[in-house]
Phi, psi and omega in degrees: 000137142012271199196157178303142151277345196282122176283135177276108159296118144240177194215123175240132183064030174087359165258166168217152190323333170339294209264299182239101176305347178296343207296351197262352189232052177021047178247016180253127175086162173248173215250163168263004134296316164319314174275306210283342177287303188297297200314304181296341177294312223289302172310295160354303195281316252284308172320307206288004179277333159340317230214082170192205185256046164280148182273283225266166161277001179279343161296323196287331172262351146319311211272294188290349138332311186272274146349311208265306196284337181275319197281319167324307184289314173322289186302333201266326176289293180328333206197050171252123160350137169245181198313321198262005173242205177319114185250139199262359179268168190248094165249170192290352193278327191289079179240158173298180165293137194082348171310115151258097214282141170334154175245086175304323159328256210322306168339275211304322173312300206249015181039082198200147184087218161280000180268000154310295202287003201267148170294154171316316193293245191053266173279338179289324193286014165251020186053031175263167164257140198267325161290003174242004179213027172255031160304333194251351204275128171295333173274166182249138178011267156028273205271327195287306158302021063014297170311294176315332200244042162243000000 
């Protein structure tokens, strides 16, 4: 053949292409000036609705309401950790050095690893039939009814 059909992931900012083909042509995301720039004309625009011809105070208290609540969401975006400094969430990206995760297919396929330890309901409730795999199963007869009648 030619050439591979296989698409190659690449990864721009920590994303991949997997997940957003845009990432690779710079439509992912807004820069955090670009928000903090809309948002505040946006407080801007919200005050400046004031000063107009309404009677009541309900607008007024809409507006500074509003306003108040956008500015509050700004200052908590200004000044949340950015990429190179502390990130304060437990994402799947936090693994040790050396990690290698487990292949649950293959695990779940041959009941092997923790789907060994599963009770018959168990596995059925994972659409395996326990009879069609206890040929793979590590407990013995016994100990698995035992498990079951609990």
């Amino acid at each position: 053949m030619a050439g591979s059909h296989e698409i190659v992931p690449e990864v721009y900012n920590g994303v991949s292409t997997l997940d957003e083909p845009s990432a690779g042509w710079g439509w992912h995301g807004l820069s955090r000036n670009a928000i903090q720039i809309s948002g505040w004309l946006s407080v801007l625009f919200l005050l400046g609705m004031n000063f107009g011809n309404h009677h009541g105070h309900v607008e007024t208290i809409w507006l500074i309401g509003l306003a108040a609540l956008i500015a509050v969401g700004l200052l908590i975006h200004l000044f949340q950790p950015t990429a190179g400094s502390q990130v304060r969430t437990i994402t799947g990206h936090n693994k040790p050095v050396g990690h290698v995760e487990p292949d649950w297919n293959y695990l779940q396929a041959t009941v092997g690893g923790p789907y060994a330890e599963l009770t018959d309901s168990q596995l059925r409730s994972l659409n395996i039939d326990p009879d069609r795999v206890k040929h793979l199963r590590t407990l013995p007869e016994a100990e698995r009814k035992a498990l079951n009648n609990r």
